[in-house]
C-alpha positions in Angstrom: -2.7 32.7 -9.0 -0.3 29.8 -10.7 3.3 30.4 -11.0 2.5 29.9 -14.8 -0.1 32.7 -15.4 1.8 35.1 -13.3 3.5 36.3 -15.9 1.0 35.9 -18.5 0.2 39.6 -18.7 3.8 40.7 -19.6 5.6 38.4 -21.3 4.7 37.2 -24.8 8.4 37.5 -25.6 10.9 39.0 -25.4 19.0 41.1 -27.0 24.8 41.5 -26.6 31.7 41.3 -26.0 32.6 38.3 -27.9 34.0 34.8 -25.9 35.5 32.1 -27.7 36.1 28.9 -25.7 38.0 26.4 -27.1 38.7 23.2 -25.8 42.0 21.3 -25.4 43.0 18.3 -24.9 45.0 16.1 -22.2 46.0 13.3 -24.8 47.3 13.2 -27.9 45.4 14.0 -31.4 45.2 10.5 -31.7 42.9 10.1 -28.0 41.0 13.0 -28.5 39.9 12.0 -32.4 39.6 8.2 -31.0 37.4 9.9 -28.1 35.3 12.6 -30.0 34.2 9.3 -32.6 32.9 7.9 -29.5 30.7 11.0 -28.4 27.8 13.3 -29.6 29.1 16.8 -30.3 26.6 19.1 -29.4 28.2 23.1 -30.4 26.5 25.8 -28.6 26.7 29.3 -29.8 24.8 31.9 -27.1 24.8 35.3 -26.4 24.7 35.9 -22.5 28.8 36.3 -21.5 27.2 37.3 -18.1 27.0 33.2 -16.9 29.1 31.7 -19.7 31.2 30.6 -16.7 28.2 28.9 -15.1 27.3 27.8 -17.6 30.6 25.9 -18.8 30.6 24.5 -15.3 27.0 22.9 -15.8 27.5 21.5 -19.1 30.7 19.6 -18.0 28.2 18.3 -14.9 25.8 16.9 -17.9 29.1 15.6 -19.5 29.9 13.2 -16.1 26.3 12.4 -16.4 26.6 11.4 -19.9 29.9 10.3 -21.4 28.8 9.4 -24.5 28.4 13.6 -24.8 30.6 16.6 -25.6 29.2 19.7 -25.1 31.4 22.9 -27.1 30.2 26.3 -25.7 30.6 29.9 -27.9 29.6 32.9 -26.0 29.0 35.9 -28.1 27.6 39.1 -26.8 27.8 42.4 -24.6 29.1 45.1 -26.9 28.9 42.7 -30.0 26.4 42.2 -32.6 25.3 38.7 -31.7 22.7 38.2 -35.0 25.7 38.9 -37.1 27.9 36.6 -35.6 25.2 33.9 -36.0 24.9 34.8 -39.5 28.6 34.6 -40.5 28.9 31.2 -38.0 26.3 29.8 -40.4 28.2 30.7 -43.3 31.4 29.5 -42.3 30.0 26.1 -42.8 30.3 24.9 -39.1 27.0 25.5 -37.8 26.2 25.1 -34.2 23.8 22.2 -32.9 22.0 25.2 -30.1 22.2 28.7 -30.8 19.9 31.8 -29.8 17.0 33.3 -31.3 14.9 36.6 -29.8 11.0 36.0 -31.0 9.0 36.1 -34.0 11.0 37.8 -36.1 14.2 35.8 -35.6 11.9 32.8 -35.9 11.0 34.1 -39.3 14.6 34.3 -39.7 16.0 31.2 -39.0 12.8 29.2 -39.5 14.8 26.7 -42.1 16.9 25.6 -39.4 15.0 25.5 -36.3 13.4 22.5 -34.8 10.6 21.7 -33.2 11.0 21.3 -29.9 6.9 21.1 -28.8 8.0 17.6 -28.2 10.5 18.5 -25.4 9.6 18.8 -21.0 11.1 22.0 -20.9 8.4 23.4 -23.6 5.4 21.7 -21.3 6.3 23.8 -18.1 6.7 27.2 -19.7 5.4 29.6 -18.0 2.0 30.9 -20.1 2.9 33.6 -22.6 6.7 33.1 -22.3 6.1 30.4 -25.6 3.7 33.2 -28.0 6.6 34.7 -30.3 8.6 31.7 -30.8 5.7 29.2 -31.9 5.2 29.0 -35.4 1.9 26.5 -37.4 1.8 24.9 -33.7 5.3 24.3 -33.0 7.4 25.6 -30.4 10.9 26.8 -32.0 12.4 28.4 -29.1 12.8 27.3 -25.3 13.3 30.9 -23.1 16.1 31.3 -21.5 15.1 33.1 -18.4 13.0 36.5 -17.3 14.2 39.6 -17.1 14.1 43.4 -16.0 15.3 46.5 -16.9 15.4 50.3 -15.6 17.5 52.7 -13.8 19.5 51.4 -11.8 20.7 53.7 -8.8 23.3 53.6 -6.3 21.2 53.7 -2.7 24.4 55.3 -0.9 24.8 58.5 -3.4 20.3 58.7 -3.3 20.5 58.8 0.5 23.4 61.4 0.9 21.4 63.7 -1.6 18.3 63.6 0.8 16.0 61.3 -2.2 13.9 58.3 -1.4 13.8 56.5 -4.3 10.2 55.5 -3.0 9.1 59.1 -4.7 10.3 58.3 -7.9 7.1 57.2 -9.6 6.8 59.3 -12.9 9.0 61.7 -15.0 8.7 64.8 -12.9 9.5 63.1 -10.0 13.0 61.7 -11.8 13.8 64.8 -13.4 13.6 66.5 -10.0 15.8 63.9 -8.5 18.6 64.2 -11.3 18.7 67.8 -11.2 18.8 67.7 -7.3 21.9 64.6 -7.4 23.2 67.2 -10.6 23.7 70.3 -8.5 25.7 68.3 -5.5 27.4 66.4 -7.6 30.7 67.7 -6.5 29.9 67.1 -2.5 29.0 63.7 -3.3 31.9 62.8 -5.4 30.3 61.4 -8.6 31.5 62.8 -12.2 27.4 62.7 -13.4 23.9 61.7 -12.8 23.8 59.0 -15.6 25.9 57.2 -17.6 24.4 56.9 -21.0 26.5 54.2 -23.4 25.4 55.8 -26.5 28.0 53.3 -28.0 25.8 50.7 -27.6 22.6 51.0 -30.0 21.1 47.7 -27.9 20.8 49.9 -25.1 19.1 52.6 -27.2 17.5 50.9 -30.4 16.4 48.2 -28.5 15.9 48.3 -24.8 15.0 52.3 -24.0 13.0 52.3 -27.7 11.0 49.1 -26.3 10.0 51.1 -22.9 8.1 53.5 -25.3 7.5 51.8 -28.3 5.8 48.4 -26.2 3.0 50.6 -25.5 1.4 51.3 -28.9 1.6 47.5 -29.8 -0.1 46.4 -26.3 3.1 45.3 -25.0 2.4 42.1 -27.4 5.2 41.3 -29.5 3.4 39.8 -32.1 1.6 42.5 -32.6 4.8 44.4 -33.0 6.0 42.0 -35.3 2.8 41.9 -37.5 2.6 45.6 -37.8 3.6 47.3 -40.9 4.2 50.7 -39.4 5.5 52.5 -35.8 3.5 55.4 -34.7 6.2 56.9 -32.2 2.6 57.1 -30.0 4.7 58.3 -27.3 7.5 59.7 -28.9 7.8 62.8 -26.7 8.1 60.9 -23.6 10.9 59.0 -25.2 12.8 62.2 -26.0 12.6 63.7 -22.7 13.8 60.3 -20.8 16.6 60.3 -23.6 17.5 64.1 -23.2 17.6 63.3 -19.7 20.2 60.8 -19.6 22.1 62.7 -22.3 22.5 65.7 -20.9 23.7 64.8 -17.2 25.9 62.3 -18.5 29.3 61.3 -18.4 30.5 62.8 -21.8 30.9 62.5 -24.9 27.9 60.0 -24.4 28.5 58.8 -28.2 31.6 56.7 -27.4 30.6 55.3 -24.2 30.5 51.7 -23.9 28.5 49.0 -21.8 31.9 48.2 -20.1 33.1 51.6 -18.8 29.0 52.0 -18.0 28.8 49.1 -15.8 32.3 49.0 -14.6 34.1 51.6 -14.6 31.7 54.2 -13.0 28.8 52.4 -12.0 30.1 49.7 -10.2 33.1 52.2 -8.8 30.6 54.5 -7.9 31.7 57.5 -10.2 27.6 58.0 -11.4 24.4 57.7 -9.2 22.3 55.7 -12.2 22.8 53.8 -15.1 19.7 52.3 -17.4 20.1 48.5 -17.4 19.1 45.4 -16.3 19.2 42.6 -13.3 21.6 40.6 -15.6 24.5 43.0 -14.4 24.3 41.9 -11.0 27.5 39.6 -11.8 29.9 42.4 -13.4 29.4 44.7 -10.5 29.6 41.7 -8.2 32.9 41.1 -9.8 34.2 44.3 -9.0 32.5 45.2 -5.6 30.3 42.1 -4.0 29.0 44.2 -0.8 27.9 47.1 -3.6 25.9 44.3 -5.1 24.6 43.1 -2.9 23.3 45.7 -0.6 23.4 49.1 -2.7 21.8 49.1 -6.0 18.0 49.4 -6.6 16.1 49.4 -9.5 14.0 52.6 -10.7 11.1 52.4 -13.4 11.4 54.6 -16.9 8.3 56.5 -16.8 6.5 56.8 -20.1 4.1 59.9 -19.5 0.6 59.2 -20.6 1.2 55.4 -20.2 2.7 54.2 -16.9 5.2 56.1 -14.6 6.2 53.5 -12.7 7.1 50.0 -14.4 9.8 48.7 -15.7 10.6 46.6 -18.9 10.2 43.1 -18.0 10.6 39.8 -20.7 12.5 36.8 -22.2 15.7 38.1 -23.5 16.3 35.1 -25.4 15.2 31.9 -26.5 17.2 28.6 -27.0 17.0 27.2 -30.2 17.9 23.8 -32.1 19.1 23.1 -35.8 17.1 21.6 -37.5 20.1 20.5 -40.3 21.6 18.5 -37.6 21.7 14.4 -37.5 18.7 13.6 -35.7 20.9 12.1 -33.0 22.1 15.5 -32.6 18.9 17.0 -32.7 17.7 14.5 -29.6 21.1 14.7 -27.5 20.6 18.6 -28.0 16.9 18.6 -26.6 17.5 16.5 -24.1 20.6 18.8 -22.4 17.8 21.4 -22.7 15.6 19.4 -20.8 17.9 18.3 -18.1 19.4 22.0 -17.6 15.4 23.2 -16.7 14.0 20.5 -15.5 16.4 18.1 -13.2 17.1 18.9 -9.6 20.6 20.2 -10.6 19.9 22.2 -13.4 17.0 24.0 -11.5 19.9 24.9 -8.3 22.3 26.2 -11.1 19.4 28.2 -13.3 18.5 30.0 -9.7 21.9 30.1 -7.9 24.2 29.9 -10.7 23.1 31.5 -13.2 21.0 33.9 -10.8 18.6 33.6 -13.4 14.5 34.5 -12.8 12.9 31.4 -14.1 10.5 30.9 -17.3 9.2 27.7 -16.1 7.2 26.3 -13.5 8.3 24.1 -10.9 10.9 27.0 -9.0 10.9 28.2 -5.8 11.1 31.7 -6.8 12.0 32.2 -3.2 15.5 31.1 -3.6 16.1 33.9 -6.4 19.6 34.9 -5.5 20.4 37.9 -6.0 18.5 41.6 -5.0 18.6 43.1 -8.4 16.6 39.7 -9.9 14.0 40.2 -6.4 13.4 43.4 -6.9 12.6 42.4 -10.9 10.2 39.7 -9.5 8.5 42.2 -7.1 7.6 44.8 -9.8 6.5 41.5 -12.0 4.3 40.5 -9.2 2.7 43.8 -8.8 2.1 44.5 -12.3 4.1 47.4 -12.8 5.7 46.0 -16.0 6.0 46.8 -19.6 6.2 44.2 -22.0 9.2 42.8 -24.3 8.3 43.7 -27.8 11.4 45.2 -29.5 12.1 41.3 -30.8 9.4 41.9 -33.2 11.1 45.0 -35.1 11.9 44.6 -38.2 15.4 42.6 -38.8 18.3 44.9 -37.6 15.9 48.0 -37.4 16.6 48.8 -33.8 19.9 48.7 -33.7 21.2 49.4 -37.5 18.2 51.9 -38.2 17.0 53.4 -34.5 19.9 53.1 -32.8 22.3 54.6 -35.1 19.7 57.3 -35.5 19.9 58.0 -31.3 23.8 58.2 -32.2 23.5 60.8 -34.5 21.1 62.8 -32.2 22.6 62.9 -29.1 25.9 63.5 -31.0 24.2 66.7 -32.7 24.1 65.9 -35.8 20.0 65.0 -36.7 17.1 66.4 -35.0 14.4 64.3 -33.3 12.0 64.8 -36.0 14.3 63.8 -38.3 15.1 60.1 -35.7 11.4 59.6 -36.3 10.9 60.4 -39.6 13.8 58.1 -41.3 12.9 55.1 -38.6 9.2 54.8 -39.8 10.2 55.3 -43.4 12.6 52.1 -42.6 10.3 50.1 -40.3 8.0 50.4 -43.6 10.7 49.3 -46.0 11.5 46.3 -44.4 8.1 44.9 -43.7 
């Protein structure tokens, strides 16, 4: 099989702590003008703070390459609402030259003032399927950023003290026997709960744990998704009892938890046994505890009884976009940065052991995937235990504004389940 259709099954698309770097200068107002006259200023507002680092550090590379270019990075995301700080960046009049959109419904969006890049190397070597929800009448209006995975992630030191092999976990029984097993020597192993849920975060529910259940009914397609004019919560039960679970042996109140203290503060300090995210928090924990992140968190599949047991989530987060309302010489200088960040020698190092990204493109020696949590994505990819990306095809702000909010409200006490449902179909419907 070819690195390009090994995805194909899995990822027809593909979600959030605001960063604002500004630049300054050496010289005087009057150098830096003289210089800036001199250069094309390509602005980039993105969403993943988790390389923004990296990623400042390759872009000044590409500057040395090319002195006639100044590359101006934004990082929005994490705990913010990156959509809305697009929308009001837009407004504000200074509108960036590369900025982020998630798949056909963001295309739909922002269609006005995305270019085509079908033209561009990057767009050639995509990996089959990775391209689906961002082309558009035959041309490609997104470049992928990366893959990615989600589940439970589990600390391997608290899961072997209990007496579990994660090896058992493969459905819902099996999970709920594990938590209630780490639940009841909670005290002896030193942890303050099973899970911590960041109810705080309606990405987390609305999007990602809604997608794990949701994907299903559309075929794991996000077109589909995104063409449909109506959710079925098809496996709406099984979303309630992985949702219950986490809620209930939890760090409390799970309402006001936030991706920070999740990852951080008892995650990565070892004060819960799982949280439910993705490889792309290999750096925070690395931050905090390298030897933890390297050598003691695994990754458990959501089980979705009735449908699969044991996969996990696994999809483009996000794609790269370019404005179309741009001077063409932006447009080009814009396309071309794209190009050289996937397709030259040192953009491909820095995408794998930089950015410790899980390529979209061909031409990668997947080998050289950096870190464990990213390996362990790629082996459940190359099994075919994945579900597909398909929350990008909601509805505009449904899964966070209407679902997520909704999860809020539940978990907090105030709305039953029936009434999560009921009020989330009756928006999906609305805005389509």
């Amino acid at each position: 099989m070819s690195k390009k259709k090994l995805f194909s099954m899995l990822l027809t698309t593909a979600l959030t702590a605001s960063v604002l770097l500004a630049g300054c200068s050496s010289g005087g107002e009057e150098s830096s003008s003289s210089e800036s006259k001199d250069k094309t200023v390509i602005d980039v507002f993105q969403f993943k703070v988790e390389f923004k680092d990296q990623f400042e550090a390759l872009a000044e590379q590409y500057e040395e390459l090319n002195d006639d270019v100044e590359i101006n990075i934004t990082s929005v995301g994490g705990g913010e609402d990156y959509g809305a700080a697009l929308k009001s960046k837009f407004a504000s009049g200074n509108e960036p030259a590369i900025y982020n959109v998630g798949g056909p419904q963001d295309v739909k969006d922002w269609q006005a003032s995305l270019a085509d890049l079908s033209d561009t190397e990057a767009a050639a070597i995509a990996l089959e399927g990775t391209l689906d929800g961002v082309t558009t009448d035959d041309q490609v209006l997104g470049l992928p950023y990366n893959q990615e995975g989600y589940g439970f992630l589990y600390n391997k030191a608290i899961f072997k003290e209990a007496g579990i092999n994660p090896e058992d976990i493969t459905s819902y029984a099996s999970l709920s026997e594990a938590v209630e097993t780490l639940d009841s020597k909670k005290d002896e192993l030193g942890i303050k709960a099973v899970f911590a849920l960041p109810g705080k975060e309606t990405w987390v529910t609305g999007l990602h744990l809604s997608n794990t259940f949701i994907a299903p009914e559309f075929d794991g397609n996000v077109v589909t998704a995104f063409e449909s004019s109506s959710v079925d919560y098809t496996y709406g039960d099984a979303f309630k009892k992985v949702l219950d679970l986490q809620n209930k042996y939890s760090v409390q109140p799970t309402v006001s938890l936030d991706y920070s203290q999740q990852v951080e503060e008892l995650f990565s300090l070892g004060n819960v046994a799982i949280i439910q995210q993705g490889n792309w928090v290999y750096g925070s924990i690395a931050g905090i505890d390298q030897e933890f992140a390297d050598t003691n968190v695994g990754i458990l599949p959501i089980p979705v009884e009735g449908y699969k047991e044991d996969s996990i989530p696994v999809g483009v987060p996000m794609y790269w976009g370019v404005n179309s309302n741009k001077d063409e010489e932006v447009i080009q200088a814009a396309k071309d940065f794209l190009d050289w960040m996937y397709t030259s020698e040192e953009g491909k190092k820095a995408v794998l052991t930089e950015f410790k990204f899980i390529p979209a493109y061909e031409g990668y020696d997947v080998s050289k995937i950096s870190d464990p949590l990213s390996k362990s994505v790629y082996e459940y990819a190359t099994a075919g235990k994945t579900i597909g990306w398909t929350f990008m095809g909601y509805p505009t702000g449904w899964g966070q504004n209407e679902l997520g909010v909704s999860i809020q409200k539940y978990i907090s006490g105030e709305a039953e389940w029936d009434e999560v449902v009921s009020e989330t179909q009756a928006a999906w419907e609305k805005n389509r």
